[in-house]
N, C-alpha and C positions, 0 to 999 in steps of 0.2 A: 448069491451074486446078483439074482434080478431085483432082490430088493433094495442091496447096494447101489445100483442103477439106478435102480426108479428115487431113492432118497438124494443123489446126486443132480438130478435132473428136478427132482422139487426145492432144491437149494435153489437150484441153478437160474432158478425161475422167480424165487423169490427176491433174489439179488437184481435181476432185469425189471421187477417190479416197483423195489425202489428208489425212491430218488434222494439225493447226497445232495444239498446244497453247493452249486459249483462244482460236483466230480464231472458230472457232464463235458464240460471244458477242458477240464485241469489231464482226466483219469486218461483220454483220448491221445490226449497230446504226451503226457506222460509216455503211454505204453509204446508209441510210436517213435519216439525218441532212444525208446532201448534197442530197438532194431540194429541187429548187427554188431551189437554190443558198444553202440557209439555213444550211449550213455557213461556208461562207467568205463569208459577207459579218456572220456572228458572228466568224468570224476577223479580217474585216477590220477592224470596230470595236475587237477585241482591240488590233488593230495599230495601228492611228490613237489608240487609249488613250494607249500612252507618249507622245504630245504633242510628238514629235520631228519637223523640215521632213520626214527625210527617211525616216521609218517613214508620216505620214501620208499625203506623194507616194506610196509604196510600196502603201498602203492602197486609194487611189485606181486608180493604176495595174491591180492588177489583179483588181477589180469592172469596170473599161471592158474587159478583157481577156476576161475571163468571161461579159459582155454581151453582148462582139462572137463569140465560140467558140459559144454559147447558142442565138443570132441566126443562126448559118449553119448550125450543125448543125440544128436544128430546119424551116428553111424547108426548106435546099438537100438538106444529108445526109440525113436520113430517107425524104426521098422520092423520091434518086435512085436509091437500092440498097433493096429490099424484101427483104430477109433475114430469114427467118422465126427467133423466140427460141431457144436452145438449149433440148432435150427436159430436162426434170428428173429422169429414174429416177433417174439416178448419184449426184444431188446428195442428200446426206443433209439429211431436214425440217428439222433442227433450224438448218440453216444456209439454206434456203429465204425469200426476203422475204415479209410478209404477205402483201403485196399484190403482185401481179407487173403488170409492166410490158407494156402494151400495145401500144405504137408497134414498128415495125421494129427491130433490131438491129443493122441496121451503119448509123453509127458510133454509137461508145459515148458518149452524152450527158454522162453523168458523168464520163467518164474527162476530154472535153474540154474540160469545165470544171475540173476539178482541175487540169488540167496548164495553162491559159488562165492560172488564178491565179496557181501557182505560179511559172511562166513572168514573167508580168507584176510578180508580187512582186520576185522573182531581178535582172530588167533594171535597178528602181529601187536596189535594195537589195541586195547580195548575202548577206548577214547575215539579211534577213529571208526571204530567199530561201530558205536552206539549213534554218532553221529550220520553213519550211512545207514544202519539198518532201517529207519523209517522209509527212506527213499525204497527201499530193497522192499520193503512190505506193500509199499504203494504200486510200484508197480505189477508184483503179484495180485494184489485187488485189482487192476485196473483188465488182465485179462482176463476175468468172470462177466466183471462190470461192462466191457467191450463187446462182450457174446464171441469173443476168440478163443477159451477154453470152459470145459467144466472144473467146478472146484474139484475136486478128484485129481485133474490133470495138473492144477497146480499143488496142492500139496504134493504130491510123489513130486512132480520136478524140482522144489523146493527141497523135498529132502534127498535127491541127487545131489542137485547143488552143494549141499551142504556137507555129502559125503567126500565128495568131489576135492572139495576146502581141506576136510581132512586128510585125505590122501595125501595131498602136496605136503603137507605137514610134514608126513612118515618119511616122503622122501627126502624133503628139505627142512629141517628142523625147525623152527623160532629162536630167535635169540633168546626169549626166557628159558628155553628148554637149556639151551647149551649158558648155562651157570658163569658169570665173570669170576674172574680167577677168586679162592675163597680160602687159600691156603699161603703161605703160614698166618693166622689171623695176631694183629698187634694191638698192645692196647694205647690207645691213642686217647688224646686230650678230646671231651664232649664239651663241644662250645652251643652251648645254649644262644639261638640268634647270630651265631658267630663270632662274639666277643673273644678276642683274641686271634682272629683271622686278619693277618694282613694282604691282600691278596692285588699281585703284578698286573694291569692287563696291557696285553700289546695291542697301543692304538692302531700298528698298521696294520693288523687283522683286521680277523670281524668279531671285534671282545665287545667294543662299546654298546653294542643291544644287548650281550649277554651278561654285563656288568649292569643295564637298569634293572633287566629281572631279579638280579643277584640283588637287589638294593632292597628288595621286597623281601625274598626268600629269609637272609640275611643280615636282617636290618642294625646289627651290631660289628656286624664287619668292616675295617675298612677295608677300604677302592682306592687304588692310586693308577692312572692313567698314564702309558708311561710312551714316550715316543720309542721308535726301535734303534735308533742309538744311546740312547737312556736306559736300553731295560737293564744290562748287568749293572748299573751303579743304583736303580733305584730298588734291584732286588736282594743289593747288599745294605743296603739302610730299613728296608722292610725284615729282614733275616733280625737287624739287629735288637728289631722291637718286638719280632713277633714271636707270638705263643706257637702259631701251625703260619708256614710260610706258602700262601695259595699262589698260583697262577691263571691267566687266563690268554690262550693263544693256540695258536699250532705248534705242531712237534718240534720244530728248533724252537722257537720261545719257550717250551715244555725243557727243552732240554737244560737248554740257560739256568731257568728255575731248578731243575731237580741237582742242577752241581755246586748253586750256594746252598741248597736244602743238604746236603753231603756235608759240603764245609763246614755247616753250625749245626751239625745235627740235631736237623727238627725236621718234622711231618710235613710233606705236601700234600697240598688240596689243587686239584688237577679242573679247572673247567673248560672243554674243548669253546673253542672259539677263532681257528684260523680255516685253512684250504683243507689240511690233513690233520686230522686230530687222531692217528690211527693208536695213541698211546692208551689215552682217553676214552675209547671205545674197548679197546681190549681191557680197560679196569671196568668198565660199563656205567662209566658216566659218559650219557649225554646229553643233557641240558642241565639245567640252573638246581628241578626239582632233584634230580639223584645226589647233587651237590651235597645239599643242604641238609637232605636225609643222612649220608654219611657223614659229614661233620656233626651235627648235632647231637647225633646217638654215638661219636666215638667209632665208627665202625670201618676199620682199615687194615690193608695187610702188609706184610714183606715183598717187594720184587727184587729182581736179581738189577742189576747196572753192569754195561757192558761198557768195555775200557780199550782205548788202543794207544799205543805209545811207538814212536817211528823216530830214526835218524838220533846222530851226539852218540857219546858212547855214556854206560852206566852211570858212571859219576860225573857225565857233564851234566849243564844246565836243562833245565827241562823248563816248557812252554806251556802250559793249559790254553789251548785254543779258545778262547770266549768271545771275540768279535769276528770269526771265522773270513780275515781278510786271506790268512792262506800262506801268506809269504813267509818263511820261517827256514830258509835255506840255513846250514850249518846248525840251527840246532836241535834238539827232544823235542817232540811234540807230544804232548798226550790231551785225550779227547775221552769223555764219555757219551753212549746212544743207550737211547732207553730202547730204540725202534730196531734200526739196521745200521751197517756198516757197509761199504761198498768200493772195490777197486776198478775201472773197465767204465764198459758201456754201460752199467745198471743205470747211472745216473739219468741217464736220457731216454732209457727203456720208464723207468718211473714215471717219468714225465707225461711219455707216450701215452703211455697204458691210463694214467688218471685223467686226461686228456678224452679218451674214447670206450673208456668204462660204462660211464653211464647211459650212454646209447647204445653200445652194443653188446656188452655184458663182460664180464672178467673175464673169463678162457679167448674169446675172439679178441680182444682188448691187446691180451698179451701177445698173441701171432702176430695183429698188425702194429703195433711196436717192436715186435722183431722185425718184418719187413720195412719198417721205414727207418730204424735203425742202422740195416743193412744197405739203405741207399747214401748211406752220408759215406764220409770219407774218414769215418776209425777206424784204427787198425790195433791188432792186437799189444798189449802190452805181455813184458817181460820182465821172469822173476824166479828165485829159488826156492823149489820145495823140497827141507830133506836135503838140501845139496842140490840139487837136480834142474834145471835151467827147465824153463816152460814157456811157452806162447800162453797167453789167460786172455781170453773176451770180456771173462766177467767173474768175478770173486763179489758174491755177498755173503756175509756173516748176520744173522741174526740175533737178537736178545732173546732166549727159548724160542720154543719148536713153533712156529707157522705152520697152518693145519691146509694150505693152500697149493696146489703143486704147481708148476710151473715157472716162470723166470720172476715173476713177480708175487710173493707169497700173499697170501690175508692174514688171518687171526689165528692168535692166540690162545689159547685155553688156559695157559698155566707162565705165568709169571717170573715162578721160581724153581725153575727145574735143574737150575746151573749148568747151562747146555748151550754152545752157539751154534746154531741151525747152519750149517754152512756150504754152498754151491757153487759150482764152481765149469764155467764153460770152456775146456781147451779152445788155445787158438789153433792155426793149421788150414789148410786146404779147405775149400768150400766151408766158409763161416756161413754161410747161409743157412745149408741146411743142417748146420749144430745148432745154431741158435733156434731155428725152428723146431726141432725138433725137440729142444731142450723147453719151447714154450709150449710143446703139443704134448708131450710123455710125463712130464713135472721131474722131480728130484730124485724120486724112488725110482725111473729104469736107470741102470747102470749102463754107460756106453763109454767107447773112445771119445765122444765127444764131449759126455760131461759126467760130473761125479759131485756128490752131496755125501755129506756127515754129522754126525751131531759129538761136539766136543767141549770138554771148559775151555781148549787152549790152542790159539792155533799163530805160526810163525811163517813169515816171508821176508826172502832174502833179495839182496839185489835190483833193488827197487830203484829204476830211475831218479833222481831230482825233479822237483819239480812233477812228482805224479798227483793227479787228483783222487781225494779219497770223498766219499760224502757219507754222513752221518746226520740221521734226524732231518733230512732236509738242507744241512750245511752242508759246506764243501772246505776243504784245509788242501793241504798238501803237504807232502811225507817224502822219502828217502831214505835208502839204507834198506833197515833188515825195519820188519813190524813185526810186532805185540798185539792179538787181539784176546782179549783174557775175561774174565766176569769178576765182578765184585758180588757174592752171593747173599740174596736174602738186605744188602745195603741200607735199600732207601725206604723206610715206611710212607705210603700213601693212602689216602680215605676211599674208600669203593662201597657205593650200598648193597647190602645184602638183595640177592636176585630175588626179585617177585615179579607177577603176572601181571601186567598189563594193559 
């Protein structure tokens, strides 16, 4: 041990000895700027900036990394080793921190948050990874360089840090861990550069940045730019050309796409590009590059298509909803969702919830969406289950099982389980505290106030005129009795095979 010391302390000296063209300036201001962790959590806004799933997961990732590294070194590490600060003779002023540091010295606070972040950046991202590790290392050099730790102090903090990153993992997984859906696997047309892709995008999104990358990736593709009253006529002239019929938009736009892709049966190519692309994530494309990998190599599976049909009797007329204006009083309606389906209040609970997600995180997201929900003036709708007259707050159905509990589900795992995930909130006395609690306990506790199932098939009777349903992001309206059913295994779509990033 005394020689492990004394070699730590001849580092330690020979590093103050040194001089770094420019660290003097640079390494000072550096290490002081991580103070309090106000570095990287400006980096991680940086990072969450580009407005990418999988730079903001990244972003996320590792702030809980650096919270949890933070948290352990400060209780546990500082106070089990009392290791007095390195002496400053050596260290030349001008590289000296204003303010020195008071606390103990082993382990190195900073170090174990740099390497926490960077760590935790790295696991979500490995691009955003390699991009922050230099920063993560410099700062680690800069307290030897500062005379604020011995090296000793920062390696161990470093590799806290880095356990630290791990950890979060275990509890919280990576999206490469948890695999996009990969079952039933189809054999789908490889479009070498795209040739044969004719691919929709909706200008009123956000496709036209995603449509110049696609021009790259792609370059035999066509792109057709479509206004959002144009998109179903222009994605029945692209149906009728094309080899694979692509999309590019959010979930109604997705929707639109995937019911001529039904009609002529042919393959969609799925590129997220609106608010909500939650279809698009659970196949685990998200940007241009997943795209182009799964077209090009052929690599696509089966999902299931969920279907509703409302109001007319059997052998009357039927409607396909496709400009979801809604109004269809006396006849069929029938609608497909790749996403949800929804009777009640979900629609404005949706809203809520995506509205105060990203600042305050899912589980709280969905409480205060229940609460502000509860202050408007909805009230329960009515309807038959089984025969049986009901108050309902809120009926959603899902296209397979949501791995998310509460009023507002997440992701998916599996595509094609031929299952409608389905929730359902009695009305009755004190909605407040059903809806709350049905946004606090999720789907699995069973209560008088709310009840969840997973079924192919489910039917409602006595449906006011004029109710609103919404699907994918649309809205229609229904009457009568409903039909919420699945089409299994339907629509072949292209998804890249999961790898590490």
């Amino acid at each position: 041990m005394a020689r492990m010391v004394s070699f730590d302390s001849r580092l330690f000296e020979a590093v103050a000895a040194r001089h770094w063209p420019g660290a003097d300036r640079v390494l000072p201001r550096l290490s002081r700027s991580a103070n309090h962790g106000v570095l990287w959590f400006a980096t991680a806004a940086g990072i969450a900036a580009t407005r990418t799933p999988r730079a903001r997961r990244a972003a996320v990732r590792g702030v809980a990394s650096l919270a949890l590294a933070s948290a352990t070194i400060n209780t546990l590490g500082k106070r089990s080793v009392r290791r007095p600060r390195p002496l400053l003779d050596p260290v030349p002023l001008i590289r000296q921190l204003k303010r020195q540091p008071i606390t103990t010295s082993f382990p190195s606070g900073h170090s174990a948050s740099a390497a926490a972040f960077a760590t935790g950046v790295a696991l979500e991202s490995r691009a955003w990874g390699a991009a922050v590790a230099p920063l993560a290392a410099a700062v680690a050099v800069s307290r030897v360089y500062t005379g604020a730790h011995f090296p000793s102090d920062v390696l161990v903090g470093g590799a806290l840090g880095a356990g630290a990153a791990f950890a979060v993992r275990g509890l919280v997984p990576t999206r490469a861990q948890l695999a996009p859906p990969g079952r039933p696997r189809m054999t789908a047309p490889a479009l070498p550069g795209g040739a044969g892709l004719v691919l929709v995008a909706n200008a009123g999104a956000g496709a036209p940045q995603r449509v110049r990358a696609l021009d790259d990736a792609l370059p035999e593709a066509e792109v057709i730019l479509a206004e959002p009253g144009d998109l179903h006529a222009e994605l029945e002239k692209a149906a009728a050309r094309a080899q694979v019929l692509g999309v590019c938009g959010g979930d109604g736009t997705v929707n639109a796409a995937a019911r001529v892709a039904l009609e002529h049966g042919l393959p969609l190519a799925v590129l997220p590009g609106g608010t909500l692309n939650h279809f698009a994530y659970d196949l685990g494309v998200e940007d241009v590059r997943d795209l182009a990998c799964a077209v090009e190599a052929g690599d696509a599976v089966a999902v299931d298509v969920g279907r509703f049909r409302s109001g007319g009797e059997d052998d009357g007329d039927t409607h396909t909803d496709t400009d979801g204006d809604g109004d269809r009083s006396g006849e069929r309606v029938e609608g497909y969702f790749l996403n949800t389906f929804s009777l009640g209040v979900y629609p404005e609970l949706v809203r809520q919830r995506e509205h105060w997600t990203d600042r305050i995180g899912g589980k709280p997201a969905s409480v205060l969406a229940a609460l502000k929900v509860l202050r408007s003036d909805e009230r329960p709708m009515t309807a038959r289950f089984r025969g049986k007259e009901r108050a309902v707050w809120m009926l959603f159905a899902g296209n397979c099982t949501y791995h998310r509990p509460g009023l507002t589900p997440g992701r998916r795992l599996d595509l094609a389980d031929g299952l409608l995930d389905v929730r359902i909130v009695h009305g009755g006395r004190r909605p407040g505290a059903r809806l709350l609690a049905a946004a606090l306990t999720g789907p699995d506790v069973r209560s008088p106030a709310q009840a969840a199932a997973r079924m192919p098939r489910l039917r409602v009777d006595g449906i006011e005129a004029g109710t609103v349903v919404a699907y994918d992001g649309e809205v229609t309206r229904v009457q009568g009795s409903l039909t919420v059913d699945k089409l299994p295994e339907a629509l072949t779509v292209y998804r890249p095979l999961p790898v590490l990033r």
